[in-house]
Structure formats: structure tokens, C-alpha cells
C-alpha positions in Angstrom: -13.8 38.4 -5.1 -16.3 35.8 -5.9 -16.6 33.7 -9.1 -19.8 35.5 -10.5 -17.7 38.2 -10.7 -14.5 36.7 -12.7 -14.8 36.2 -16.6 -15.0 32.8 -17.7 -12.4 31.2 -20.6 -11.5 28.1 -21.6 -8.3 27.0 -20.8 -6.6 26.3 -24.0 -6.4 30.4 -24.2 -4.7 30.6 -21.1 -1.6 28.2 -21.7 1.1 28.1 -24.4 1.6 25.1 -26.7 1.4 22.0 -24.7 5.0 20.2 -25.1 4.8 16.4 -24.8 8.0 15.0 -23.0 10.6 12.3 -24.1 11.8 9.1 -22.5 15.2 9.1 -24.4 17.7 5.8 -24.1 19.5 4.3 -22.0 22.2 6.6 -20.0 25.6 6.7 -21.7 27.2 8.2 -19.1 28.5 11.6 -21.3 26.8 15.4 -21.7 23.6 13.9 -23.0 22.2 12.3 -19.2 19.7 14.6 -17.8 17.6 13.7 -15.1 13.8 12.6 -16.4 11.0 13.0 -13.9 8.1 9.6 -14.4 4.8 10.1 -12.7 5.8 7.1 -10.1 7.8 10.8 -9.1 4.7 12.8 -8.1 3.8 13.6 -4.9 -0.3 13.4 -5.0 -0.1 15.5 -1.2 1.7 18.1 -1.8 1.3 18.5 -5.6 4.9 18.6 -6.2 7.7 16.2 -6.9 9.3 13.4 -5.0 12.8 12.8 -4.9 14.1 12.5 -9.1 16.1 10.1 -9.7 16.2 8.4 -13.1 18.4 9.5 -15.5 18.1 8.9 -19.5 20.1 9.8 -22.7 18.4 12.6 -24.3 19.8 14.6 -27.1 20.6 18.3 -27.3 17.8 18.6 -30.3 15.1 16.5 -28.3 16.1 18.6 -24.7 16.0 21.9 -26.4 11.8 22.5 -26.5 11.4 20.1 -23.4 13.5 21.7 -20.7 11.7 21.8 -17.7 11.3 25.4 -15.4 10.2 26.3 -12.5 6.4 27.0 -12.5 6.2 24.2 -14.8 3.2 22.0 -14.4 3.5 18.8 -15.4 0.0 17.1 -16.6 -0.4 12.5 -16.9 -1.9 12.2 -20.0 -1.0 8.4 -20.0 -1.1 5.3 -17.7 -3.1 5.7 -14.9 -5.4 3.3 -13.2 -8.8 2.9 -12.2 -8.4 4.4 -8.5 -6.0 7.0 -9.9 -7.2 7.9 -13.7 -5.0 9.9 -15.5 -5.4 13.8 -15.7 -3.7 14.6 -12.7 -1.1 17.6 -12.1 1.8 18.1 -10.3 4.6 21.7 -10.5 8.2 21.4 -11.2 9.8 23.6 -8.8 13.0 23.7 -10.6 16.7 24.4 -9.4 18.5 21.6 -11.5 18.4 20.4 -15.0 15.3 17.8 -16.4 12.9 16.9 -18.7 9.7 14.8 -18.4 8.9 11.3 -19.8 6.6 10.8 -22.8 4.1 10.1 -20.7 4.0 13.8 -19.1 2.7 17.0 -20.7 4.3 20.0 -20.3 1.4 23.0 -19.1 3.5 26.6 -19.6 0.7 29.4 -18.4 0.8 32.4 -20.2 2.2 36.1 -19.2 -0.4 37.4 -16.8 -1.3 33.6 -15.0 -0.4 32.7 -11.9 0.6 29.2 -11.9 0.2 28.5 -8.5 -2.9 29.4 -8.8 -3.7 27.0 -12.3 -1.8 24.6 -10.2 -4.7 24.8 -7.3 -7.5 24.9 -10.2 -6.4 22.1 -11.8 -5.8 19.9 -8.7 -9.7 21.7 -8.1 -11.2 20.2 -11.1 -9.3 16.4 -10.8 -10.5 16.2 -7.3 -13.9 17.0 -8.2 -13.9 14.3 -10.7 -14.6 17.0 -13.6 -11.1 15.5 -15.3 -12.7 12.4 -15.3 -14.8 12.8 -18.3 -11.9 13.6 -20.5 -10.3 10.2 -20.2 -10.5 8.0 -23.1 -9.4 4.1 -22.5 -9.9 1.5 -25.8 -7.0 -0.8 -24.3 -5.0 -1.2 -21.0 -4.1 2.0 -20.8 -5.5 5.2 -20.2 -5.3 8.2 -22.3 -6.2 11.6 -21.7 -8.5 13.4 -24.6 -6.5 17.0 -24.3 -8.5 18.3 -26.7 -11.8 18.2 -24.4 -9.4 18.8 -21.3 -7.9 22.0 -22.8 -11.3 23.1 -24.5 -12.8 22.9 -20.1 -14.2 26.2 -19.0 -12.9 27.8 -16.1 -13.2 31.1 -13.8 -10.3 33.8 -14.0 -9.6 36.2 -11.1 -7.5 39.1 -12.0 -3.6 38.3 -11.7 -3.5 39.6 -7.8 -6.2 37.5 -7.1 -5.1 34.5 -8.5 -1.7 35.3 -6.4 -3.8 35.7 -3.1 -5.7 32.6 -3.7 -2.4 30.9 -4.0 -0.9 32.4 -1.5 -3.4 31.4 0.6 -3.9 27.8 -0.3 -0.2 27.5 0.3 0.0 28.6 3.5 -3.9 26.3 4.6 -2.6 23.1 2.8 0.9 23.3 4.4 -1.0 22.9 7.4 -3.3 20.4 6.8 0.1 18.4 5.3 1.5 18.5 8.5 -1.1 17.5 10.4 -1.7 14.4 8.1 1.9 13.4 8.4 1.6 14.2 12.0 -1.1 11.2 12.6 0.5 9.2 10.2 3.5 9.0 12.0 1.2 8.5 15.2 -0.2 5.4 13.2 3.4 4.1 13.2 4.2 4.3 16.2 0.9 2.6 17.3 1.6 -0.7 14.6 5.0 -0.8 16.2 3.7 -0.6 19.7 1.1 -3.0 18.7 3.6 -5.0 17.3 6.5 -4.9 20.1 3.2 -6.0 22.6 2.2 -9.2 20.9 6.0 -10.7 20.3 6.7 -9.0 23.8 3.7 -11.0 25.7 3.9 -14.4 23.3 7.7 -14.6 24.2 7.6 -13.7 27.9 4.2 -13.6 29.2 3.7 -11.4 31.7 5.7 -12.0 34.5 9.5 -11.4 35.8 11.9 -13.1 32.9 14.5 -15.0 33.5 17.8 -15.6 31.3 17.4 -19.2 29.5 20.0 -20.1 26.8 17.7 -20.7 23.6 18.7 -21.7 19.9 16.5 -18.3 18.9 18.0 -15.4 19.2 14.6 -13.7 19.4 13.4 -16.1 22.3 16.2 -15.8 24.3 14.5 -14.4 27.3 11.5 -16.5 29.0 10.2 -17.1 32.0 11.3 -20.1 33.5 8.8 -22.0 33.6 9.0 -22.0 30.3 10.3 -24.6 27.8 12.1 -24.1 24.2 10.8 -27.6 22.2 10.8 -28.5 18.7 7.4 -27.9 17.0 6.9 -30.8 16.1 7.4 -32.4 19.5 4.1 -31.0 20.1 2.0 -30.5 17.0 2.2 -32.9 14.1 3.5 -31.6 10.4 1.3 -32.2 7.7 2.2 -30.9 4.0 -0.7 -30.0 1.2 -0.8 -31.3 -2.4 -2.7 -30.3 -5.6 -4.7 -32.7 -7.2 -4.9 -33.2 -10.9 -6.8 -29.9 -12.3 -7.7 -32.2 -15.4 -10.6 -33.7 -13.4 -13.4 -31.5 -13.5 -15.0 -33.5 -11.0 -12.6 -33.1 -8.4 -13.0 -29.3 -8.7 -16.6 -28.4 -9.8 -19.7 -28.6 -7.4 -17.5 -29.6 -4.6 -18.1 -28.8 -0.4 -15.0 -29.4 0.9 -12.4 -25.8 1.5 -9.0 -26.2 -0.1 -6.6 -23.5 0.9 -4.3 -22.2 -1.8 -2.7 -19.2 -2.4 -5.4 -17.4 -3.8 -6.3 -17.2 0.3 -2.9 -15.3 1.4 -4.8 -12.2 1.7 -8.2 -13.1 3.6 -4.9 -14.6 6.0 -3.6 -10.5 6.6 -5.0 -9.6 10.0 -7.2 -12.6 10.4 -6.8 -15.5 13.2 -9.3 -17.9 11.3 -10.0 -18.8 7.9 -13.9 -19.9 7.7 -14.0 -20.3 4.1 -11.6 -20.9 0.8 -11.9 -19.5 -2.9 -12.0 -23.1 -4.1 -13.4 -26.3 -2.8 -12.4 -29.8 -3.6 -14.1 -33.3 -3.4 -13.5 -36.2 -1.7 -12.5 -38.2 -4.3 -9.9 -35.5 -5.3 -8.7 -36.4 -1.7 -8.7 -39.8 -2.0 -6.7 -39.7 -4.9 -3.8 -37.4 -4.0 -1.4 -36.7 -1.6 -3.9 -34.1 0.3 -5.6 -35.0 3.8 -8.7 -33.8 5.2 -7.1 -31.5 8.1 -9.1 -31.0 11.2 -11.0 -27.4 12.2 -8.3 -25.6 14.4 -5.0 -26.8 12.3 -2.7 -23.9 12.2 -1.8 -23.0 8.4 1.2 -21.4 7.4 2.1 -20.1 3.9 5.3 -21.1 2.8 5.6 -20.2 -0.7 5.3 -16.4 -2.3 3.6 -14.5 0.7 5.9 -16.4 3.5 4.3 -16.4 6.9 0.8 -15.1 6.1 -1.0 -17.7 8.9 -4.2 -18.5 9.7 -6.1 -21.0 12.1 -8.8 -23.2 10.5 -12.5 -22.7 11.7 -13.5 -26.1 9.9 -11.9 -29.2 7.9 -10.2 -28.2 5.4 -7.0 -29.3 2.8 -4.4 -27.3 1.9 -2.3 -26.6 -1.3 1.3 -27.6 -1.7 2.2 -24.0 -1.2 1.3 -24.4 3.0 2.4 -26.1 5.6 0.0 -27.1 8.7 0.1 -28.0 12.3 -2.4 -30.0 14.1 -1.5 -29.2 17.7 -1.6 -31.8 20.2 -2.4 -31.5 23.6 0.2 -29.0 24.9 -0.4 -26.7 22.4 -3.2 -24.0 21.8 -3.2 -23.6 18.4 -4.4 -19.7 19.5 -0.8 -19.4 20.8 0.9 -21.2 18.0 -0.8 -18.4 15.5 0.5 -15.9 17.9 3.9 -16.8 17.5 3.6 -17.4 13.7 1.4 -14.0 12.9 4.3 -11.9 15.0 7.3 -13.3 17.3 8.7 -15.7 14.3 8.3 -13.1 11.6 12.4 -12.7 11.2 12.7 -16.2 11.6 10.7 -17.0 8.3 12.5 -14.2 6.2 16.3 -15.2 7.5 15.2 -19.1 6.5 13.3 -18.1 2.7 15.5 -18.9 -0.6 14.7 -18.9 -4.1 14.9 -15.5 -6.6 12.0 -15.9 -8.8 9.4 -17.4 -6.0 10.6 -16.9 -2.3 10.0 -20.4 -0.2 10.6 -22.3 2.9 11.7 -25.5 2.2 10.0 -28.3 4.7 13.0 -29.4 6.1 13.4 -25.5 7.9 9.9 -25.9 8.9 10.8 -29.6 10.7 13.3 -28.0 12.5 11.2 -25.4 14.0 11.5 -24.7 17.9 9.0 -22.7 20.4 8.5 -21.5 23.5 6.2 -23.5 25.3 4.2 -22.1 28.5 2.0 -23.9 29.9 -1.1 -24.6 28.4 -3.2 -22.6 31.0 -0.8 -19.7 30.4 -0.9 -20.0 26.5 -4.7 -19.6 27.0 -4.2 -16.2 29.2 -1.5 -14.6 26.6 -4.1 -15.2 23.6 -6.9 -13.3 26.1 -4.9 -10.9 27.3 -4.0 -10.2 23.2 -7.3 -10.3 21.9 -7.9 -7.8 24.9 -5.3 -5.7 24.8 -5.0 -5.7 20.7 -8.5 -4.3 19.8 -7.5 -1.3 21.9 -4.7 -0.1 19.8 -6.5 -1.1 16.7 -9.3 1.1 17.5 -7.0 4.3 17.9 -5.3 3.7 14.2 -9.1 3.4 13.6 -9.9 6.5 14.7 -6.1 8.2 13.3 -7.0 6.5 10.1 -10.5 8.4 9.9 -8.9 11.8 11.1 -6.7 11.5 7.9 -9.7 11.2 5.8 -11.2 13.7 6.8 -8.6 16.1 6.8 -8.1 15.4 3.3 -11.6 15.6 2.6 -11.3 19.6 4.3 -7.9 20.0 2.0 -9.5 19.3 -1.1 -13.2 21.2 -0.3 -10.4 24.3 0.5 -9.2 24.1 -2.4 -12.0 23.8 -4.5 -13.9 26.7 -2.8 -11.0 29.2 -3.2 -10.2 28.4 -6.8 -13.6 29.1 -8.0 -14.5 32.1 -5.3 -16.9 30.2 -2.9 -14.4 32.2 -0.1 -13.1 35.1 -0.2 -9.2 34.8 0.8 -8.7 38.2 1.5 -11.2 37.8 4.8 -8.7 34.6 5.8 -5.5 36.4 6.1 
């Protein structure tokens, strides 16, 4: 059972007519709605189909060559994208009524095919990157030349192989699936323990709370030592500004970090922000409303991405789409980036408006109210975070890279018992 031993065909002799699908109209609510599976529906894992849920109008004539069976497998020949390039295959499994969008290909194997088995082969030669040669792209989208995918060459085990090999596969990747979902649900619970740790120990340090009646429902526990005090009782409110874009000057050659949102996602995960996409001049400065902020003001994005944060390693001016904090003396701006990064996550979402472009208006931000340690305490609850933090990150770390790998084994199973490398029948 090896694949010197198998005869080799090409694969348009193995399948019938490919049948293109249709995306219909708009559902009008009568005998013509069937369910239309998209490829946003396919499940990449488990080479099957997520939940299907968009329906469309498709008449009797368009349905009756498209109907979809089990056994099916259902081939992108459009879309796609550079980190997931068309070509890839997924199996309808069947058991109610659908077509597939016009972006889909219907595969049918022939009497005497397994399609489990093509299934496996196919998912075999995508993962391998041999699909990859048989995509054609002359404008956004990709296209898949069928023609040169249909014309590949392929090994073919008798029909009782190709069934083992299935069967096989099956029972191998059902395993691995669990275990991935196993550690991804690990990972979870590790970002929520993570999580739950660093509003937990900003909000209450780490000694015996005491009841204390607060304006924030999320703060409504704190030690009592504690204070609740506006923000900017203690840290002073500064807003950003664009300069005109029609001086060159202002914009080109320049040495001085302006933070806009082309920054938001150097912010994820980061407490400071050393350097900015764009830099301005100091005459651009002088000639707005924008103010040379000192290293360790606490920026918050207030526009678009609300609540991405970060603390300034050097001077720096900001857009119109932040807001910033230069803390006085009471206030580690370490602890304030605490509370913004985590604790007062819900407090930004319950506070943005707007449909098109989500915001906090500065007015919301003015009214802002903390808890306020001590300063010596702030300082141990931001080491006892960056202590206790790296820990947990490390182990999604590690989860992360246990997930790789086992895909990595999924897809070299797969691709050593479609083309005979093993020999299934030694595995049972």
C-alpha cells in the first residue's frame, strides 16, 4: 500500500463535470429560498462546513444542476487572499436543502472514488502549496486556473484503500481537533485569568477590601486607604490637533513624533510608545493647536479604536483623535495605563457614541474618576503586574506554539497517507 505501487491519473478523469454555483437574489420569502453556503462558511479545521445561514432566491431551473449532496466537495475558485489563496476544499455533509455561491465549484467524484479520500488529497496538495501554482490574479481578486488544477496528476489507491486511508485520517484528525480546541480553550481561560488579575490588583491592590461607596460600578470595592478622585484632580487634560497637511514643511524631514491613529496598533499589548509613523516640525507646533507633550504623558485613543493606550517614552504631540494625561505628582502614569489598558475598559464602551466612527467626546473624558492609592502603592501594583503578567503570557506562549505544531503533525498526516508514505493498515 504505498504510492509506487498506485497508478497515477490526472484528476479531471476522476470527477464529473464541475458545476459552478449561483448567488441568486434577494430572498422573497416563497418556495424559491434555499439556503446558499459562501466560503466565509468553511471550516478550514475540520474541512467541513460551519453553521449555514444565508438564504437567497434561486429558481427551480437555476437549483436543478446545482443542488448540493452529501459527499459533495465544494472547491473556492474566487476571492481569496494573500495568507489564504484560493483553491481550497471543504465537503458538504448534507441533510437539508442548498446550493453554493458563484464563487464555489461543485467537485462530484466519480463511481469508484472515495470522496473522503479526494477530500484528504485535495486538502494534501493545498497544504503543500502545490494549489498555489494554479492561481491566476490580473486584479483584486483571485481566480483559480481550473484547467491546470483539474489537468494536476495525482496517485490512486484502489477503492478499499482510498476508504482505509479515509477512515483513518478521520479518526487521527478528530484527535488532533480536539486537542487543538482543547488548548485553545486553555488560552481563554489564561487571557481571562490574566485579565480578571490586572483589573483585580489595579482596583484593590493586594490587601483585605473594604466596602467604599464609589460613582463606578466597577470600583466599588477598594481598600480604604484608598481614594475615588476625578482624573483630572490629579493629571492635567491636554487634547491633540492636526496641523494643516497643505504645508509640506510641517510634515517632511521632520524629528518630532506625532501620534495619530495610524499608531492604534503598535498601542495593543504595549505600555510605551518609543516612536510614531509620522513626525512633525516645530513650526507645525507653533502654528496649531498641538503642544509638545512631555515623555511619560499617558495617551488614550478616543476615536475609532477606543481605549487602545499607551505611555510615551519621549516628547511627543498627538492627533485630534487622542486624548493625554500628564500626571502630576500623585499619579504614576504606570498605574494610570494600568487602569486605562484593563480596569476602565467597560467604562470607555458604555461612554462611546457615533454610528459611522465610534468616539468619546472630551467632556466624558473630563469627568473621568480613579482610584487613587498611594503613590508608593501604585508603584508596587505596576511591579507586581509586570511580575506576575509575563508569567501567564509565557504559558499562552507556550499553548500558542503547541497549536502550531499540532497542526503542523495534522497536515504532514495527512499528506503522508494520501500519497502512501504510511501504510494505514499497520495504524489501525
Amino acid at each position: 500500500m504505498t504510492d509506487g505501487s498506485w497508478p497515477r491519473m490526472r484528476l479531471k478523469s476522476l470527477v464529473e463535470p464541475v458545476q459552478t454555483g449561483v448567488w441568486g437574489a434577494e430572498p422573497a420569502g416563497d418556495n424559491d429560498d434555499i439556503l446558499c453556503v459562501r466560503v466565509a462558511d468553511f471550516d478550514r479545521q475540520r474541512l467541513g462546513l460551519k453553521s449555514v445561514e444565508t438564504v437567497r432566491s434561486v429558481s427551480e431551473a437555476d437549483r436543478a444542476t446545482r443542488l448540493l449532496r452529501a459527499g459533495d466537495i465544494l472547491l473556492e475558485k474566487s476571492g481569496g487572499t494573500e495568507a489564504k489563496p484560493v483553491g481550497f476544499t471543504v465537503m458538504f455533509d448534507g441533510g437539508y436543502p442548498a446550493v453554493s455561491s458563484n464563487f464555489i465549484g461543485r467537485v462530484r467524484m466519480r463511481d469508484g472514488q472515495h470522496p473522503r479520500f479526494w477530500l484528504y488529497a485535495l486538502a494534501a496538495s493545498y497544504l503543500t502549496r502545490r494549489t498555489q501554482k494554479c492561481v491566476r490574479q490580473t486584479t483584486g481578486i483571485q481566480n483559480l486556473d481550473q484547467g491546470a488544477f483539474f489537468n494536476e496528476v495525482f496517485a490512486v489507491p484502489t477503492l478499499g484503500e482510498q476508504r482505509a486511508i479515509a477512515d483513518y485520517l478521520d479518526r487521527e484528525t478528530t484527535r488532533i481537533d480536539t486537542l487543538i480546541e482543547e488548548q485553545q480553550h486553555l488560552i481563554e481561560m489564561l487571557r481571562e485569568r490574566r485579565n480578571a488579575l490586572r483589573v483585580h490588583v489595579a482596583l484593590h491592590g493586594t490587601r483585605q477590601v473594604a466596602e467604599v461607596e464609589s460613582p463606578l460600578p466597577w470600583a466599588s470595592k477598594i481598600p480604604a486607604s484608598w481614594r475615588v478622585v476625578p482624573l483630572t484632580s490629579v493629571a492635567q487634560l491636554e487634547s491633540g490637533h492636526t496641523p494643516s497637511r497643505s504645508r509640506e514643511d510641517w510634515w517632511t524631514d521632520c524629528y518630532i513624533p506625532w501620534v495619530s491613529l495610524h499608531d492604534v496598533g503598535a498601542m495593543r499589548g504595549t505600555k510605551y510608545l518609543h516612536d510614531t509613523e509620522q513626525r512633525i516640525s516645530d513650526a507645525g507646533i507653533a502654528n496649531s493647536s498641538a503642544r509638545l507633550l512631555p515623555a511619560r504623558t499617558v495617551v488614550l485613543s478616543r476615536d475609532a479604536t477606543v481605549g487602545r493606550t499607551a505611555i510615551m517614552a519621549v516628547p511627543m504631540a498627538t492627533s485630534q483623535h487622542f486624548a493625554a494625561w500628564v500626571c502630576g505628582p500623585l499619579l504614576d502614569p504606570e498605574y494610570l495605563w494600568v487602569l486605562f489598558a484593563d480596569a476602565m475598559q467597560p467604562f470607555f464602551d458604555s461612554f462611546q457614541n457615533g454610528s459611522t466612527i465610534r468616539t468619546i467626546g472630551m467632556g466624558d473624558l473630563k469627568a473621568f474618576r480613579i482610584p487613587l492609592p498611594p503613590l508608593d502603592e501604585q508603584r508596587r501594583i505596576v511591579e507586581y503586574l509586570d511580575e506576575e503578567t509575563p508569567k501567564i503570557d509565557t504559558l499562552i506562549v507556550e499553548t500558542e506554539r503547541f497549536i502550531e505544531l499540532a497542526r503542523e503533525r495534522r497536515a504532514a498526516l495527512i499528506t503522508a497517507a494520501v500519497t502512501g508514505q504510511i501504510d494505514v493498515r499497520e495504524m489501525a
